[in-house]
C-alpha positions in Angstrom: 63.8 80.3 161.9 63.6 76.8 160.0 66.7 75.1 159.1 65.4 74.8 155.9 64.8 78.5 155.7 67.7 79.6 157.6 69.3 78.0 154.6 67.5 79.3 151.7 68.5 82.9 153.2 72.3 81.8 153.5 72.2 81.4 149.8 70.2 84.0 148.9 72.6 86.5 150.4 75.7 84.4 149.1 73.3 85.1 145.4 73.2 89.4 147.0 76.6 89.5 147.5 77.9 87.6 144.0 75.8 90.0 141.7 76.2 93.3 144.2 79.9 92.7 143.3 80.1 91.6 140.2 78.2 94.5 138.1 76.0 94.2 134.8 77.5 95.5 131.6 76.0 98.3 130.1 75.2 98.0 126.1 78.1 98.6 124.6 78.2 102.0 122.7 79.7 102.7 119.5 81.9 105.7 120.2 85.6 104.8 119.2 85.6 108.2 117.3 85.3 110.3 119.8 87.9 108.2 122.1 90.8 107.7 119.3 93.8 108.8 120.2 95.8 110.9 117.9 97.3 108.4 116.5 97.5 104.4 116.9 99.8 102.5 114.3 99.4 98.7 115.3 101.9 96.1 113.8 100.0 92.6 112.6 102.1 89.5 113.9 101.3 85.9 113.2 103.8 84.2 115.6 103.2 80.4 115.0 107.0 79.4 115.0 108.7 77.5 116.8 112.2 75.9 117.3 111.9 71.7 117.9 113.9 69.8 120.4 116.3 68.2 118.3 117.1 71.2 116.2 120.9 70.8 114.9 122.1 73.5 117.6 120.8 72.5 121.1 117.1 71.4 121.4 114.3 73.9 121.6 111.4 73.9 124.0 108.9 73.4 121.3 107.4 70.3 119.5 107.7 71.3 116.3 108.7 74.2 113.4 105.8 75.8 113.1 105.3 77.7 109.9 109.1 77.6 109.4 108.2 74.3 107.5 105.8 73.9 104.9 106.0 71.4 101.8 104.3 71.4 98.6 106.1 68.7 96.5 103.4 69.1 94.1 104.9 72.1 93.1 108.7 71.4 93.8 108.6 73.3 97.2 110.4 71.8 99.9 112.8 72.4 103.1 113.9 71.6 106.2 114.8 73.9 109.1 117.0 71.7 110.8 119.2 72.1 106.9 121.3 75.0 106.0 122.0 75.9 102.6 123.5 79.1 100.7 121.4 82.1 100.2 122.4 84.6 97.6 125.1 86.2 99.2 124.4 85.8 102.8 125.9 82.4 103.1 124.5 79.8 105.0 121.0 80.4 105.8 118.3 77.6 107.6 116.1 76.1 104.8 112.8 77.6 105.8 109.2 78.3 104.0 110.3 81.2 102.5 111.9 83.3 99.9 113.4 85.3 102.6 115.7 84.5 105.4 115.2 86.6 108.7 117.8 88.8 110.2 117.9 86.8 112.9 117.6 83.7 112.3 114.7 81.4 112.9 113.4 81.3 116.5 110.4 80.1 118.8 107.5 82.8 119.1 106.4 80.6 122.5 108.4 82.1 124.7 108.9 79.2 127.0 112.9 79.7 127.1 115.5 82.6 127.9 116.5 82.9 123.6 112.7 83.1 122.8 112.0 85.5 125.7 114.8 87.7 124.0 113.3 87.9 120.8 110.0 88.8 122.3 111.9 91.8 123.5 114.1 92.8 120.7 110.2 93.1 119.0 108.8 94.9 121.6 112.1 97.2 121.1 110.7 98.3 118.1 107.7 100.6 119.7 107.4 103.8 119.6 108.5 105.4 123.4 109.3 108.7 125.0 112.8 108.3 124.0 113.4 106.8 120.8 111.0 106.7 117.7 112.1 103.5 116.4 110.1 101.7 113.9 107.4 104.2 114.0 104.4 102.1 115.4 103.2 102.5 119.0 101.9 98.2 119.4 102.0 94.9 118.6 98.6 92.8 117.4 100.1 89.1 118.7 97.2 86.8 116.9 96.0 83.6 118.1 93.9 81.0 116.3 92.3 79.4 119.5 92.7 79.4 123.2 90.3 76.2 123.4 92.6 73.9 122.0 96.1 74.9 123.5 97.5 74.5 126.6 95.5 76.7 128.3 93.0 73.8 128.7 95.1 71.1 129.0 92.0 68.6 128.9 91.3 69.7 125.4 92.6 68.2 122.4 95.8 69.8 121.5 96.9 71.8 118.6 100.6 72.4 118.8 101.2 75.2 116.1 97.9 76.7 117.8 99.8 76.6 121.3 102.8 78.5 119.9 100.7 81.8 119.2 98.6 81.1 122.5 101.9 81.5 124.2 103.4 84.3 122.3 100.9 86.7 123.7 101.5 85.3 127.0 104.5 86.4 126.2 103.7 89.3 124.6 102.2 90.7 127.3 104.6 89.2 130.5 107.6 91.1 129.3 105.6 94.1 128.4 104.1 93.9 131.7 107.8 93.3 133.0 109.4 96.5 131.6 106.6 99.1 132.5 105.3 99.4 129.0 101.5 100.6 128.6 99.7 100.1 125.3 102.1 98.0 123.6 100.3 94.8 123.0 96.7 93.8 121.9 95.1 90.0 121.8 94.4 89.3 118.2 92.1 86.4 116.9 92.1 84.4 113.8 88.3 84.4 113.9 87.8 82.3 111.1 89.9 79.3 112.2 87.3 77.1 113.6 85.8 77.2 110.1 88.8 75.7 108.4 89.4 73.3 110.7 86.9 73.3 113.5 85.6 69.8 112.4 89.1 68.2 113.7 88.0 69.2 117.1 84.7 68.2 117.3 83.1 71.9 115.9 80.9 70.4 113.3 77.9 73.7 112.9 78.1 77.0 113.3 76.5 77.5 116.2 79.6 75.5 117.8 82.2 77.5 115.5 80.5 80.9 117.0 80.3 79.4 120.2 83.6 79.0 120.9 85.0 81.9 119.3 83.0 83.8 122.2 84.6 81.6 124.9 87.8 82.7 123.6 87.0 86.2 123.2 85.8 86.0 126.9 89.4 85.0 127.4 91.2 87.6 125.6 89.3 90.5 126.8 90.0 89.2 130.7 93.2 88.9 129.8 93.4 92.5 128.0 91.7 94.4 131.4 94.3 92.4 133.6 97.4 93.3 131.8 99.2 96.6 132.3 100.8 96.5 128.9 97.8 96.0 126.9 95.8 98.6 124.5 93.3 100.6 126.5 91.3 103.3 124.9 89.1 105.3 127.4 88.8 102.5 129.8 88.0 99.5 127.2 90.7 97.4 126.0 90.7 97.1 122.1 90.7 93.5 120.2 91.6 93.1 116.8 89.8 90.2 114.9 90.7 88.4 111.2 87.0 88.3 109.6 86.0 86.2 106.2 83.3 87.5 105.3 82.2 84.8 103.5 81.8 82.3 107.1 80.0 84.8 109.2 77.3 87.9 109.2 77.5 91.0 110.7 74.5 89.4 112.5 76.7 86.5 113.9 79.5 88.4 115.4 77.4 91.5 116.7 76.1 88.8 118.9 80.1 86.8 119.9 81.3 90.0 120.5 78.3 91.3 122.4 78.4 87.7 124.3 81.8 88.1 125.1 81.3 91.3 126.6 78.6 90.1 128.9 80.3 87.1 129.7 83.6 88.1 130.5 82.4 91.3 132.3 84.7 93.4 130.1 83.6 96.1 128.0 86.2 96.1 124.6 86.3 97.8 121.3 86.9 95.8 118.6 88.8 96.4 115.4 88.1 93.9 112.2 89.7 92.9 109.1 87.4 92.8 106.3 87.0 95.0 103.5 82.9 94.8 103.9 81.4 97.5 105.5 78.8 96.4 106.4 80.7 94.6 109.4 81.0 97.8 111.1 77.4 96.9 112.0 79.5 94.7 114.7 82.7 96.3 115.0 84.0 99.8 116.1 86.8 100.2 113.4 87.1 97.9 110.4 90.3 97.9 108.1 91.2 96.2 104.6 93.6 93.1 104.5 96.2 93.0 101.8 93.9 91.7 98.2 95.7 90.1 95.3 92.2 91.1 93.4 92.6 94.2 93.8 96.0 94.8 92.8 95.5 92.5 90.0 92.5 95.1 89.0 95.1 98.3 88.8 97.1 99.4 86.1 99.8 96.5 85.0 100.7 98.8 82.1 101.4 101.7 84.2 105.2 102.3 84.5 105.1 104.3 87.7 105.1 101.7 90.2 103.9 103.9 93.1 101.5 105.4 90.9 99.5 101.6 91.0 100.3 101.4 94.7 98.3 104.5 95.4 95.7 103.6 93.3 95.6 100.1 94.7 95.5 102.0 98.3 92.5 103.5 97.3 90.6 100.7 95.7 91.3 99.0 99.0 90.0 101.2 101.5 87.3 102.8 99.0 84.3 100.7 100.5 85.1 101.0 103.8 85.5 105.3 103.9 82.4 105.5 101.9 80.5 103.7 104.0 82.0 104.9 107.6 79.5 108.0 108.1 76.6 105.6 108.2 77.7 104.1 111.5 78.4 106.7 113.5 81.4 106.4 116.2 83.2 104.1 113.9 87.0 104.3 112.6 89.3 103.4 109.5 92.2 102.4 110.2 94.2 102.4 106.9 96.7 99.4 106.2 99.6 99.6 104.6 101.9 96.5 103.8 105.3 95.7 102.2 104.4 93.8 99.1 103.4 89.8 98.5 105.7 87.1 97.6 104.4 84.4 98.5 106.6 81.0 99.0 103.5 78.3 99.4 102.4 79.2 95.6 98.5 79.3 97.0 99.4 76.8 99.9 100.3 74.1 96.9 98.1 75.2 94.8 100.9 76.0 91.8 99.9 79.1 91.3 102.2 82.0 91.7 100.8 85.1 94.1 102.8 88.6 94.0 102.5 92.2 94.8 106.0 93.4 94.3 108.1 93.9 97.1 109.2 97.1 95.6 109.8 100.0 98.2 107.6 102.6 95.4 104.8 99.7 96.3 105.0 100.4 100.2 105.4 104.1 99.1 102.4 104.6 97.1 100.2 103.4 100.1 101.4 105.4 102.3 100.5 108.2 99.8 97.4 107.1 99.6 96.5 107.1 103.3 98.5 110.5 104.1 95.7 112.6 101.8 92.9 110.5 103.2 94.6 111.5 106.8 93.8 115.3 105.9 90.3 114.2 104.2 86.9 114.1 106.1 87.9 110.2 107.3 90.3 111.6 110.3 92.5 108.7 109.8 94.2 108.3 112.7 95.0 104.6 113.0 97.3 102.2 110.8 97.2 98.5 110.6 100.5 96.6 109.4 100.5 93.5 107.6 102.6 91.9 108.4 105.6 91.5 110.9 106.0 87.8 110.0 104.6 86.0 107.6 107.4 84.9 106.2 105.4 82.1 104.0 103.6 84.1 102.4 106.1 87.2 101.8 104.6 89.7 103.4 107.0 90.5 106.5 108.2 93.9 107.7 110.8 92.0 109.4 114.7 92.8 109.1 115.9 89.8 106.4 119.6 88.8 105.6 119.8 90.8 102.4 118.0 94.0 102.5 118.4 94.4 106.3 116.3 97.0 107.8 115.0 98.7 104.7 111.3 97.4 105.1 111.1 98.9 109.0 113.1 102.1 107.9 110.8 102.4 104.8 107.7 101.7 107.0 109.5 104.7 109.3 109.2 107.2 106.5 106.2 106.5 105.1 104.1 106.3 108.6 105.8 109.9 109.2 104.2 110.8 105.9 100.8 109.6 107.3 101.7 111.2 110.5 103.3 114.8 109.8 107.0 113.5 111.6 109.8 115.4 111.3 112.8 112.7 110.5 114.6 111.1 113.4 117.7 109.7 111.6 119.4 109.4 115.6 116.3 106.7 116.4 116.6 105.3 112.4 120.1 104.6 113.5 119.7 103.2 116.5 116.9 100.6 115.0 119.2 99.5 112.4 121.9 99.3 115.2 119.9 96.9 117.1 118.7 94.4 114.7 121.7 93.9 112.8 124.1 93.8 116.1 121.4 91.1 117.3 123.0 88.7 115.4 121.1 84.9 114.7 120.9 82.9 118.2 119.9 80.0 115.6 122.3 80.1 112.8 124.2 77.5 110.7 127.4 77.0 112.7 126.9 73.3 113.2 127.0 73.2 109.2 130.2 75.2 109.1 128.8 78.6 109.2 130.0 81.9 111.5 129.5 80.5 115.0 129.4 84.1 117.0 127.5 84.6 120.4 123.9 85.8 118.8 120.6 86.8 121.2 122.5 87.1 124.4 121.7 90.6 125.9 119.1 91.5 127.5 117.1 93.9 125.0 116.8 97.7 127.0 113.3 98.6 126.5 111.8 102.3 125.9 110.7 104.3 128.3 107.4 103.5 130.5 105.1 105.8 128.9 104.1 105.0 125.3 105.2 107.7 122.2 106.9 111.1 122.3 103.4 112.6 121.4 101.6 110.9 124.1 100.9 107.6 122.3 97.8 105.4 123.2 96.7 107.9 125.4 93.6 106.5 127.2 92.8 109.5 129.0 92.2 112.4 126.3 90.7 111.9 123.3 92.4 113.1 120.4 91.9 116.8 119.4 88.9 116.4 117.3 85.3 117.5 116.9 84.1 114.7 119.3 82.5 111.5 118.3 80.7 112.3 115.0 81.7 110.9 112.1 92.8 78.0 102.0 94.9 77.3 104.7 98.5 75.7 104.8 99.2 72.4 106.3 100.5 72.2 109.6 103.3 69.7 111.5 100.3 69.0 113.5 97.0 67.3 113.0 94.9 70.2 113.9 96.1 72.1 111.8 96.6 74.3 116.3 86.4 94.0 137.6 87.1 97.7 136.2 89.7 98.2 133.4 92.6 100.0 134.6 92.7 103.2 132.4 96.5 103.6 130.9 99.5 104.9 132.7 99.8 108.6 131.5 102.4 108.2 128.6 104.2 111.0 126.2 105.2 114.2 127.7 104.9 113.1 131.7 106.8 110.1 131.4 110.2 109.0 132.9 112.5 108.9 129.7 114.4 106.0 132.2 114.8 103.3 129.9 114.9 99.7 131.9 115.7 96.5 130.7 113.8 93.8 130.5 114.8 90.7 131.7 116.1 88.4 129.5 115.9 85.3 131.7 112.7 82.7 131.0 109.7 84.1 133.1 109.2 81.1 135.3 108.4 78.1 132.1 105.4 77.1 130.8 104.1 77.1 134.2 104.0 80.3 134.6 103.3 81.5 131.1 99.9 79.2 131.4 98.7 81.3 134.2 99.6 84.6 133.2 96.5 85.9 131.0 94.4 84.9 133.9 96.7 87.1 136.3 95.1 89.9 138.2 91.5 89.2 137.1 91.0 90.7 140.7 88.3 92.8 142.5 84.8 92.2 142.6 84.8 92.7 138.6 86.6 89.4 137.5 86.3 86.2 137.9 89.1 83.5 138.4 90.0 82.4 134.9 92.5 80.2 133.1 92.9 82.4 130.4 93.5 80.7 127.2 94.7 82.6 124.0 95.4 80.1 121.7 96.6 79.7 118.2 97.6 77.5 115.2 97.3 80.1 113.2 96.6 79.2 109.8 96.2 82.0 107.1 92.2 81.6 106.3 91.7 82.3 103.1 90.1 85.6 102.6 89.1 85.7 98.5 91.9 86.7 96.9 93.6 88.2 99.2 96.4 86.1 100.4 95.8 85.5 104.0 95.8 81.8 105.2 
């Protein structure tokens, strides 16, 4: 045979052997109905905080605050993290973006030291297990704004407050991953971030915004099939995605998502945020995001606070349950948040944003959603918003003057949803843990309590997801089948087969283990770790980047930047 030949036939086999192994996609099919679990309650994070090196109390790993600082002088709003100050009768709190102070104390989401690792697992403490109910929601949604432009491609340009999210999830999912815990975490994008402030890094159309949303959904969903600890229903990992439906059609992401898919070789459900249905032309499950508009629309007059809630419940998710049985396989999750009180006064705009932080207001949502659980919808998934954004007063976290109320409300009114009997033992326990975590980053070095804060090693729940099986990937839940303006930022940016799930409920080991509190190698490690595993002939070698600056995109009315 010809050299020449003899060489076309080496590559021609090398071209056999690369597609023989790495298999073609088929369509992806619109079924998340008939795979839901019997439940899924998913807890929203933003995690773009961070603690700066020459923070009053020992440096911090990151470059800057985050979202702990934000200043509007235009509207007499301003503070400084590295500054205590009284608050009400808490004493000496750090002066953050917020009207709130959290339980504690400030801290980096990045994970890139031993104290932020900590805090990643006093979170993660919070799930649902085999043992211990907790807060009453079975995962966390860690959002990123981009993987792009963080330190996941070093050779980008940089957004540092993007960077911190990026490496929460890392996080996220390395001490997951770490302590044995299956369907706990899920890669969240802010998938209108490139529209706010794309143009900074060279995204000037929107074929380059949608572009590069794919390559970081590519990312995400390699990094979702090579973790243990991430959200797997039947086999596909499940995203969750911030949508505006005012920067992109149903069209547009139809084609990232089914891009990504192809792409990355990964087969995912998606879940978006949106309260047009006509997105679940693109996604599997849609649910609403909290919408001054519509509370604004409800009954002011009425003096039964709950009363509005409800009502505002139902004007939120009215389009979306309508509209669900014209896309068959699709899912509502209903969302249910703590109120809006928001710091930035419309990110320095002057104008004051509320929804009252009330517990009736929390309350009369859940009402809402526990009769459209028994209705002809089959709710059976939650969406909570949020954990932390702090700036714009929507955070389930534990803060210095009501303590654990939001979480133990959030308890109640999820086993309202849910049909669950009380567990005042595990109610105990959660309030035990958050208040005896004490604030790593308090204000001793301005004369307040100085007491060893953050130190233990958080013990995790048991290895196999909730008492009643939780996300479990391998039995569809009982059912007939599958019918059915952004904030300024300290930086210039702004920021292979899927492995089924580890059987969980009644068949796991009620062993709790600890996690370990020690850092997980530095930012070296944490760089590489979504691209971990992407092994067998289905994946190939990626540096996964999951990014984030996250900036609240502004969603009408809603409150979301």
């Amino acid at each position: 045979m010809p050299p020449s030949l003899r060489r076309w036939s080496s590559v021609a086999a090398a071209l056999c052997a690369f597609f023989a192994a790495t298999p073609v996609l088929a369509a992806h099919t619109f079924d998340l109905d008939g795979a839901m679990p019997p439940r899924l309650s998913i807890m929203f994070a933003m995690s773009w905080f961070g603690v700066k090196a020459g923070d009053p109390q020992g440096p911090g790993m990151d470059p800057g605050y985050g979202n702990w600082l934000q200043g509007f002088p235009q509207c007499g709003l301003s503070n400084d993290p590295a500054t205590c100050a009284d608050f009400e009768d808490a004493g000496l709190q750090r002066s953050i973006a917020s009207r709130r102070r959290p339980l504690a104390g400030i801290y980096s989401s990045s994970g890139r030291d031993a104290e932020s690792l900590r805090r990643v697992d006093l979170m993660l403490s919070t799930l649902r297990s085999g043992c211990d109910t907790a807060g009453g929601f079975d995962a966390w949604a860690i959002q990123i704004d981009s993987v792009k432009f963080t330190s996941a491609y070093p050779a980008n340009k940089q957004s540092a407050t993007w960077d911190l999210a990026y490496r929460a999830l890392l996080s996220f999912y390395g001490e997951a991953d770490k302590a044995g815990l299956r369907n706990a975490v899920i890669a969240g994008d802010d998938a209108t971030v490139y529209w706010h402030f794309g143009s900074a890094f060279g995204l000037g159309t929107q074929a380059d915004r949608l572009a590069a949303l794919q390559a970081d959904l590519v990312d995400l969903a390699r990094a979702a099939a090579a973790h243990p600890s991430a959200v797997v229903i039947q086999g596909k990992p499940l995203l969750a995605l911030y949508v505006d439906a005012g920067l992109v059609t149903p069209a547009e992401l139809q084609g990232v998502l089914e891009g990504a898919r192809a792409a990355s070789g990964v087969d995912f459900y998606a879940l978006g945020t949106t309260l047009d249905s006509t997105f679940y032309a693109a996604f599997d499950a849609l649910t609403p995001w909290v919408n001054l508009g519509l509370w604004a629309s409800t009954d002011a007059a009425d003096p039964d606070l709950r009363k509005r809630a409800a009502a505002y419940g139902q004007a939120l998710h009215a389009q979306l349950v309508s509209d669900v049985g014209k896309y068959p396989g699709r899912v509502v999750f209903g969302a249910l948040s703590p109120g809006f009180d928001d710091y930035t006064q419309d990110w320095g705009a002057c104008r004051a944003r509320e929804i009252p932080r009330d517990p009736a207001v929390l309350a009369g949502q859940a009402d809402y959603l526990a009769q459209l659980a028994k209705g002809s919808a089959r709710l059976r998934g939650t969406y909570l918003e949020t954990w932390d954004d702090w700036t714009e007063g929507s955070e389930f976290e534990p803060d210095v003057t009501e303590g654990t109320a939001k979480l133990v409300a959030l308890r109640g009114g999820l086993g309202a949803i849910f049909g669950d009997a009380p567990d005042p033992a595990s109610e105990a326990a959660l309030t035990a843990r958050w208040t005896g975590f004490g604030q790593a980053r308090s204000c001793c070095f301005a004369g307040g309590a100085c007491a060893d804060a953050g130190v233990e090693a958080i013990p995790l729940g048991c290895s196999g997801g909730g008492p009643d099986g939780g996300v479990d990937a391998a039995s569809p839940s009982p059912s007939d089948g599958g019918s059915s303006s952004p904030p300024a930022s300290e930086d210039a940016g702004g920021g292979d087969g899927l492995q089924p799930a580890a059987a969980s409920g009644a068949s796991a080991s009620c062993g709790c283990r600890a996690s370990s509190a020690t850092a997980n190698g530095g930012p070296g490690v944490a760089l590489t770790a979504l691209g971990l595993g992407l092994v067998a002939h289905r994946r190939r070698t990626s540096s996964l980047r999951t990014p984030r600056t996250r900036r609240p995109s502004p969603r009408g009315s809603t409150g979301r930047r």
